[in-house]
C-alpha positions, -999 to +999 in steps of 0.1 A: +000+000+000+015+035-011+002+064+016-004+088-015-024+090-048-018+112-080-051+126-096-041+152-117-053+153-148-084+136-139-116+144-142-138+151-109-156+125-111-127+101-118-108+116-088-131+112-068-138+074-073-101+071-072-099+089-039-129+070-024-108+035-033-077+050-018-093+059+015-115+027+016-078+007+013-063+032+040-087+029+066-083-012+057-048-009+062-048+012+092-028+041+083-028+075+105-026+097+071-020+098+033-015+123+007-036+132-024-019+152-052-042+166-071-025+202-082-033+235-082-052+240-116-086+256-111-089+241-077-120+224-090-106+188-082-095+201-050-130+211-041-145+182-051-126+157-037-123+179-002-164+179-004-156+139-009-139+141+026-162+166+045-183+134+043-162+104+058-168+099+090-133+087+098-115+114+082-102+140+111-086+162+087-078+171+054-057+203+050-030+215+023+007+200+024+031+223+037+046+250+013+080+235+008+060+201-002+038+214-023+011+235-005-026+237-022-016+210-046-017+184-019-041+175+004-032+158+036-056+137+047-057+122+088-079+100+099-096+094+139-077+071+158 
């Protein structure tokens, strides 16, 4: 299991199904967070797969990826322990 996913170039609804298998694996596996890279672009993937995470009940945060790692373009994504 790799704790991130690459969704660029995607389209929302892609990404989003991509996401939803990637955080249905991590919560299997039992890791405390993972990265989504989704890029800057429009921000309309970011949106749409942060609406994605407003609504798992597991997830305890999911907040941009420092600056030096690559800031809005990455969401970091912690789950409840």
């Amino acid at each position: 299991f790799k704790d991130h996913i690459d969704v660029r170039g995607m389209r929302a609804s892609e990404a989003v199904d991509a996401v939803q298998n990637f955080i249905d694996d991590a919560l299997m596996v039992g890791v405390g967070a993972v990265t989504i890279l989704h890029g800057k672009g429009t921000g309309a993937l970011k949106e749409e797969i942060r609406r994605y995470l407003r609504g798992v009940s597991e997830v305890a945060s999911a907040t941009d990826d420092h600056a030096d790692r690559g800031g809005a373009g990455i969401t970091v994504v912690r789950f409840r322990q």
